[in-house]
C-alpha positions in Angstrom: -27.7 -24.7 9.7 -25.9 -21.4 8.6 -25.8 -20.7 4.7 -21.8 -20.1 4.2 -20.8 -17.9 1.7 -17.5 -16.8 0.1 -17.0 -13.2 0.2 -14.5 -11.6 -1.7 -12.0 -8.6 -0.5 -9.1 -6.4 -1.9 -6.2 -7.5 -1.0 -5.0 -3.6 -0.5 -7.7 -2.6 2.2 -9.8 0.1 1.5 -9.9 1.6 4.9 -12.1 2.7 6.6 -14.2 -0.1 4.2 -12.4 -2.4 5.8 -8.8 -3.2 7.1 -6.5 -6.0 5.9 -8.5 -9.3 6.2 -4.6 -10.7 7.4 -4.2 -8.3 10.4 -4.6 -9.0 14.1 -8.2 -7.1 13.5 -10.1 -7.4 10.6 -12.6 -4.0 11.4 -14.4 -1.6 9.0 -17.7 -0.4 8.1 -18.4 -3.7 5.6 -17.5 -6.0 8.1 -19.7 -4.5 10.7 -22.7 -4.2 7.6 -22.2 -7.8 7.0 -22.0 -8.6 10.4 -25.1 -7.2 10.7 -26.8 -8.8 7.3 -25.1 -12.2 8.7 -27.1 -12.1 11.8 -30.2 -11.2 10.4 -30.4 -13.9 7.6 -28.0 -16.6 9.4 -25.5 -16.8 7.3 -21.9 -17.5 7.5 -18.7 -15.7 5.9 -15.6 -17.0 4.7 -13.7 -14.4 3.3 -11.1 -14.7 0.5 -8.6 -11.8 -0.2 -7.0 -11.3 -4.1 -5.6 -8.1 -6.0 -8.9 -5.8 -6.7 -7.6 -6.2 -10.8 -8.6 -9.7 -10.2 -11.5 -9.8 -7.8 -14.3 -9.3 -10.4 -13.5 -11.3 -12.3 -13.1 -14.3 -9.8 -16.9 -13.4 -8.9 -18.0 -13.2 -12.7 -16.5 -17.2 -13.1 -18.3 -17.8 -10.0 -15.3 -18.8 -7.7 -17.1 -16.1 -5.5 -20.3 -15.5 -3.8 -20.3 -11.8 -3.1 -17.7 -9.0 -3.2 -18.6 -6.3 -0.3 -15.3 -4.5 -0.7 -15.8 -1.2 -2.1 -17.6 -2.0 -4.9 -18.7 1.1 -7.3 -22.0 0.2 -9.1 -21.8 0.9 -12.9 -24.0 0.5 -15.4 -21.3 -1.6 -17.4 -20.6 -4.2 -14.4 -24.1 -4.3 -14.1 -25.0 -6.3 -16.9 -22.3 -9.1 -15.7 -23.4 -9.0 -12.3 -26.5 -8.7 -9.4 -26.4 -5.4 -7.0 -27.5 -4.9 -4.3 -29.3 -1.5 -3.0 -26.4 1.2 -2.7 -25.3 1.3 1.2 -23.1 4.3 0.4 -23.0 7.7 -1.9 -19.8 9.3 -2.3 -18.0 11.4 -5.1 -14.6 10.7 -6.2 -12.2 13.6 -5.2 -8.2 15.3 -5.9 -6.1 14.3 -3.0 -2.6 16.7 -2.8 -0.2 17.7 -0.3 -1.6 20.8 1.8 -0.6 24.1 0.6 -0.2 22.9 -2.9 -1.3 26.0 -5.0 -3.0 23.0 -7.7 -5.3 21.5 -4.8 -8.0 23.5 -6.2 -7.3 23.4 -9.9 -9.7 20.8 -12.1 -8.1 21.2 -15.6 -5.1 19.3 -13.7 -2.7 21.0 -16.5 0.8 19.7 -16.4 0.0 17.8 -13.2 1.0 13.9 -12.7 -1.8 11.5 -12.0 -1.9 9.2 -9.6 -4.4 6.1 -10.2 -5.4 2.9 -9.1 -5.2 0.1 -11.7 -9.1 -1.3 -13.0 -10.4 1.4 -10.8 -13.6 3.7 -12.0 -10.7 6.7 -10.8 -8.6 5.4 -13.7 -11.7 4.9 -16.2 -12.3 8.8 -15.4 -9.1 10.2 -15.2 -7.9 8.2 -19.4 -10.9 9.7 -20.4 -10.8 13.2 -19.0 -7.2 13.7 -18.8 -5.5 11.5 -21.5 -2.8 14.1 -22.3 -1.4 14.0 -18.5 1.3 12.2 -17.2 0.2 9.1 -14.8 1.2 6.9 -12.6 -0.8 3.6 -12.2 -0.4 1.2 -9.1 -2.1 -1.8 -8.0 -2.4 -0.9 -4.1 -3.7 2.9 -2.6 -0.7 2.7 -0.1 1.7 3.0 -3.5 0.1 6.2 -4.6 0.0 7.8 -1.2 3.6 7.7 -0.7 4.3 9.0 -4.0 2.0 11.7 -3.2 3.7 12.2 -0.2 7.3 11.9 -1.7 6.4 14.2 -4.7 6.6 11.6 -7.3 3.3 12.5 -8.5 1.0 15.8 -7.9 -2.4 14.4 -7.4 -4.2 11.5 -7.3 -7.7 10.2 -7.7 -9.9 8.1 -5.3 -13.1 7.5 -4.1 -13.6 10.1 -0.9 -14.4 7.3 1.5 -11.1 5.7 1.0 -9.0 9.4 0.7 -10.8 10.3 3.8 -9.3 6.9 5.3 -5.7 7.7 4.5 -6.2 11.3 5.3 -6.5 10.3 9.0 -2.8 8.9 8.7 -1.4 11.8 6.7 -2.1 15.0 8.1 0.3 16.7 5.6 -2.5 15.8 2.9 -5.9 17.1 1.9 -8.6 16.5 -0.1 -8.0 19.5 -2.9 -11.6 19.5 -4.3 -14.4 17.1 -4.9 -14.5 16.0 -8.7 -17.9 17.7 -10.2 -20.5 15.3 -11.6 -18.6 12.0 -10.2 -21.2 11.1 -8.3 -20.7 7.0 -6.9 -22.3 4.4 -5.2 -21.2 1.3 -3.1 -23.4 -1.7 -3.4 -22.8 -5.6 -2.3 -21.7 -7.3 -5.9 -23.8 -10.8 -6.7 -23.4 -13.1 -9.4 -25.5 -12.4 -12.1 -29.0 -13.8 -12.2 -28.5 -14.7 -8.1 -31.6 -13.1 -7.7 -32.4 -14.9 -4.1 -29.9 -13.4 -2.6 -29.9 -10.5 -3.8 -34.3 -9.4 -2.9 -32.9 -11.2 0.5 -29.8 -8.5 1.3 -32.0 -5.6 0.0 -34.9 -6.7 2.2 -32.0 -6.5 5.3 -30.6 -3.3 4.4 -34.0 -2.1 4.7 -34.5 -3.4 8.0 -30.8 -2.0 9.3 -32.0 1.7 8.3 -35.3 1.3 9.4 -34.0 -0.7 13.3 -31.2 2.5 13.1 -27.9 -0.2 12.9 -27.0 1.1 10.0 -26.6 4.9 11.2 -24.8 3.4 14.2 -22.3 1.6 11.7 -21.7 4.7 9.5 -21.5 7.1 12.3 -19.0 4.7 13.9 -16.9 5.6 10.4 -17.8 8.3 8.3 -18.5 10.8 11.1 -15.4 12.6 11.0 -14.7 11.6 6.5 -16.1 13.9 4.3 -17.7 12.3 1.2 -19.1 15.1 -0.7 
């Protein structure tokens, strides 16, 4: 009999993560991972959606088993929660319109910030930037169409999820890759579920060392630049 477990997703799709959980096709380099993990250790998803402002803390109450949903591991969620081994390294990065002369400027100076609410992008830019103008939002979708309508002059995100909505907007770019941001994804546990965790890092190993995981993130990543 399959272990089930509840998995939980953002609501606002990180694409090419994954895409919305509600669309005709639910696709995306966690779903094929976990597809993957599933097989291996027989287990069984059922995937719940919420806003990402609230999806840790549903898995710190326990109303979830896992979040695999573009999870960035920090040392501060780790002492609420289990991680798994990283399964992706990325840096955050400046996303503007293309030709904007302030793609490649990093003191951002006078420059509006786009940010996504409880997002390790807003942690940096209040501490870095807490002079400048922003512009928080609770979906990536929001920001990109200010950024696209001028509302704003740059925004923040993590490169695999700029590199998604880059491949709709061709009129955007990545301006430059923030120094010294360097992230990880990880699967989020509850804390102290050590079980599971030694049990997902044992299949990660396997899906490097069998070559599915290079399959899955040549499938998405091959044409995003992360770094």
């Amino acid at each position: 009999m399959k272990q089930i477990l509840k998995i939980g997703v953002d609501s606002a799709a990180p694409f090419p993560l994954h895409s919305d959980y509600n669309s005709t096709t639910f696709e995306g380099f966690e779903v094929d991972m976990l597809q993957a993990i599933g097989k291996v250790l027989n287990l069984e998803f059922q995937y719940e959606v919420s806003l990402w402002s609230n999806i840790l803390e549903k898995l710190y109450k326990g109303e979830l088993d896992i979040i695999c949903s573009a999870v960035t591991m920090t040392s501060s969620r780790q002492m609420i929660l289990e991680f798994s081994t990283p399964y992706l390294e990325f840096k955050l990065c400046a996303v503007v319109n293309k030709g904007d002369t302030h793609g490649e400027d990093q003191t951002f100076k006078d420059k509006r910030i786009g940010i996504r609410i409880a997002t390790e992008a807003e942690k940096y830019v209040m501490s870095k930037f807490p002079s400048n103008t922003t512009v928080h939002a609770e979906t990536n979708k929001e920001l990109y169409e200010k950024l696209l309508d001028r509302k704003i002059d740059v925004l923040i995100d993590d490169s695999p999820i700029a590199g998604g909505f880059l491949g709709k907007y061709d009129s955007l770019e990545i301006g430059h890759f923030i120094p010294n941001s360097d992230s990880k994804y990880a699967i989020a546990m509850k804390k102290g579920d050590i079980e599971l965790k030694e049990r997902i890092n044992e299949t990660l190993e396997l899906l490097h060392e069998n070559g599915t995981y290079d399959a899955i993130y040549e499938k998405w990543f091959s044409h995003i630049r992360l770094s």
